[in-house]
SEZAMAR-702612 format. One record per residue (C-alpha): x, y, z. Coordinates in steps of 0.02 Angstrom, whole numbers, plus 32768, in hexadecimal, padded with zeros to 4 digits. Example, Ala and Ser with C-alpha at 12.3 -4.5 7.8 and 13.67 -1.06 7.14 Angstrom:
residues 2
82677F1F818682AC7FCB8165
end
This chain:
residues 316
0FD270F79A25103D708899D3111870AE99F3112370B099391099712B992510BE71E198F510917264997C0FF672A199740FBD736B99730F1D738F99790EDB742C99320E617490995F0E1F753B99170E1B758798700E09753997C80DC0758D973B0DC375EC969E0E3A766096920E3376FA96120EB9776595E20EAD77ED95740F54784495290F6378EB94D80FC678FE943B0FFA79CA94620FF27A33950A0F517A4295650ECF7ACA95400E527ADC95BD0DA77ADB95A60D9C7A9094F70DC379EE94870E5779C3948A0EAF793093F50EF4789D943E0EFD77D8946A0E85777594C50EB476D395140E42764F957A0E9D75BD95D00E51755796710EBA75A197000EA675D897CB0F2575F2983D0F01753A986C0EF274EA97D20FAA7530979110047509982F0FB7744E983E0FF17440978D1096746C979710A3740398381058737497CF10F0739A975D1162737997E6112A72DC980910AF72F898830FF172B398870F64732098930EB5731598C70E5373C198960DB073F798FA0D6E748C98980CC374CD98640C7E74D597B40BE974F0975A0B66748996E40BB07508964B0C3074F995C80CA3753D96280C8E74CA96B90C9A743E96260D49748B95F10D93748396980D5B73D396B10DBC73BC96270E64740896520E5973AA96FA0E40731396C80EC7732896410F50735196E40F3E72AD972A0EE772E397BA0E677297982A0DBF731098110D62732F98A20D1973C3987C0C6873E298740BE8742297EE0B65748C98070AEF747497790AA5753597870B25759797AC0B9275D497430C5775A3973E0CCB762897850D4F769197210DDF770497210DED779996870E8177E296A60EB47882962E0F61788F960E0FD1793995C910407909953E10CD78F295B81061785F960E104078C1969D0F8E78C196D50F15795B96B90E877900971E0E4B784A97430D92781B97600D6E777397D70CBF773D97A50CC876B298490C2776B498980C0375FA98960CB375E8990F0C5A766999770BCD761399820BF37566999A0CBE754199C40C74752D9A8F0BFE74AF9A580C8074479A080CE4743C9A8B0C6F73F69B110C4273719A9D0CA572C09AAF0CF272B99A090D6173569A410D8C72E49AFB0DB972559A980E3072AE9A210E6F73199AA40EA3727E9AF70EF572259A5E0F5472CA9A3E102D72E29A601005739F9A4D0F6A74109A1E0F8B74BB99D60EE5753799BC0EE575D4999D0E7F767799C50DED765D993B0D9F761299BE0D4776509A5C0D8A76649B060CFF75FA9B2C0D3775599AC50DF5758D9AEF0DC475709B9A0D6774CA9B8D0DF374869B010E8774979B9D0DEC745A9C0F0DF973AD9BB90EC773C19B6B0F0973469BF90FBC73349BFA0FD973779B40102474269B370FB874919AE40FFA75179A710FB875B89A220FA5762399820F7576D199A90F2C770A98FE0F0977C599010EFF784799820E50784D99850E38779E99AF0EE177719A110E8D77C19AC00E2477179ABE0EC976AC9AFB0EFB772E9B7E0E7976E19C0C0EEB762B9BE70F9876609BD70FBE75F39C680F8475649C0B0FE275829B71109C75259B5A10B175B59AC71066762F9A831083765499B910727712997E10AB77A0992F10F37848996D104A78A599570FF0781899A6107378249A43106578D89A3E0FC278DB9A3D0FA4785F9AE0102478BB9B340FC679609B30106179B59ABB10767A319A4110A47A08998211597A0C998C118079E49A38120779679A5411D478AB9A3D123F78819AE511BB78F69B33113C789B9B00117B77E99B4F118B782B9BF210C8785B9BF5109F77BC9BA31105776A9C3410B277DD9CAC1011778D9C6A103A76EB9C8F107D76A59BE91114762A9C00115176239B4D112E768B9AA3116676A799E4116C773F999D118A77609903118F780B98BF11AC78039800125B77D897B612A77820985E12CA77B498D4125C773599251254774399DC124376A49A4C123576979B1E122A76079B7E122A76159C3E12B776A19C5B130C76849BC412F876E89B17134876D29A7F134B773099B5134C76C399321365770F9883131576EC97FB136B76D29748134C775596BE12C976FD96501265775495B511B1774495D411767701953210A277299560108E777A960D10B5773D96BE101B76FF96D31029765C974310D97665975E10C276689825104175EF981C10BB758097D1115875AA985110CA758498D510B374C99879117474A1986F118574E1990C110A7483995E114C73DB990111FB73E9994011B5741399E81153737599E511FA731C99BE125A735D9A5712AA74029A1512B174879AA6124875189A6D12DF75959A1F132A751099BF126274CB99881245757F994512ED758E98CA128974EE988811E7756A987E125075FE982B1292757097B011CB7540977911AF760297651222761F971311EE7594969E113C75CD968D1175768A966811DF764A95D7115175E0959D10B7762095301040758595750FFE759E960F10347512964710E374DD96021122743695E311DA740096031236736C9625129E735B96CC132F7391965512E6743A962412BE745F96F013677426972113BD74A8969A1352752C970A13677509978A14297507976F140E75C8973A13B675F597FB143B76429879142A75EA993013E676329982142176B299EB142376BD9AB213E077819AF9141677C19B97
end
């Protein structure tokens, strides 16, 4: 690589459509209810590597697609980031999605992941020499839990010397990471995810949850836990880091997908990880505000929010 080059990030896991579905009035089970349906190409993958593009970063994506419209659409969007596309298509298979149903307070009834193609083929990928070769080019690689213990495994098989980073993205699929913890230089989730991997209750204290996920070998994690405040450990140390009041203009929806992408960026530019992560609650904070799902701003737009994030703030 070239001294003048950008860092590279290479990205691995989900990219797809991405559904969400509003309601206009409270929930009533059981029957139609009026609202807002909007499709965007998303995955925890595609947002962060996005946002990190944002920050100046490179990105080469390794996803899976299908031969459908859909898999047409996220061609698209990728190629309209910037990135290098190294994800493959699998001409009879349909492209995965996310439908995500949404209260009209933006917080979600009930999602459904229609992912069997990353089931099905994420291992494969990864053994072939396109994924080496990438690996190999790469500053960082991020992935998240979309796919299979299986691929996780063979993707820090062939990392090298990059540090490879993590999105959890849900509870039910976070468990995959677990067996690699010891591999991971972070790991990017929410409260419920941490609770979750932790083996605790709803409710219990998020500082409960680090020492398990410690316990289970994991060096360094974000946790964010809506607008409270985000927890970050690194080695012994463990910080809060509040995030500014911001009105969510759609849902929140992507918002720590994109803390995970800002983060990552400053990370790649030499930020230790509690000062990296004010740059991630910055991004979120950005993408709440923002009805796109995927906001634009100029270096002069982050910079005013990132003048309204705390430092943050040291825990004993």
């Amino acid at each position: 690589m070239n001294l003048t080059d950008p860092p590279r990030l290479l990205a691995v896991g989900g990219a797809h459509i991405d559904r969400r579905g509003r309601l206009d009035a409270p929930h009533i089970p059981a029957t139609s209810n009026p609202g807002r349906m909007r499709e965007d190409v998303g995955g925890g993958i595609f947002n962060a590597a996005r946002m990190a593009g944002r920050r100046g970063v490179a990105v080469s994506l390794l996803s899976l697609r299908g031969g459908d419209a859909a898999g047409d659409t996220v061609a698209r969007a990728v190629e309209e980031a910037g990135f290098e596309d190294l994800s493959a298509t699998f001409l009879d298979r349909a492209t995965p999605s996310y439908t995500a149903i949404l209260d009209h307070d933006g917080e979600l009834i009930t999602g459904l992941a229609d992912m069997t193609l990353y089931d099905m083929a994420f291992a494969r990928q990864m053994r072939r020499s396109k994924a080496r070769e990438a690996a190999s080019r790469a500053t960082a690689i991020l992935c998240d839990a979309n796919m299979p213990a299986e691929a996780v495994a063979q993707l820090a098989a062939i990392r090298g010397t990059a540090p490879l980073y993590a999105i959890a993205v849900s509870p039910a699929k976070a468990g995959r990471l677990v067996p690699h913890f010891a591999d991971l230089a972070a790991l990017f989730l929410n409260a419920r995810e941490a609770r979750g991997l932790a083996g605790l209750e709803t409710g219990a204290p998020v500082r409960q949850a680090v020492g398990s996920l410690r316990g289970l070998g994991l060096r360094a994690g974000v946790i964010t836990e809506g607008s409270r405040a985000v927890t970050v450990f690194d080695g012994e140390s463990h910080w809060h880091i509040e995030p500014p009041l911001v009105e969510t203009v759609m849902d929140v929806t992507g918002a720590g997908d994109a803390l995970t992408g800002a983060t990552i960026a400053a990370l790649m530019r030499g930020l230790p990880l509690h000062e990296a992560v004010r740059e991630g609650v910055a991004a979120s904070g950005l993408a709440i505000a923002s009805a796109a799902a995927a906001p634009e701003f100029d270096d002069s737009a982050f910079n005013a929010a990132l003048a309204r994030v705390p430092a943050p703030r040291s825990v004993s």
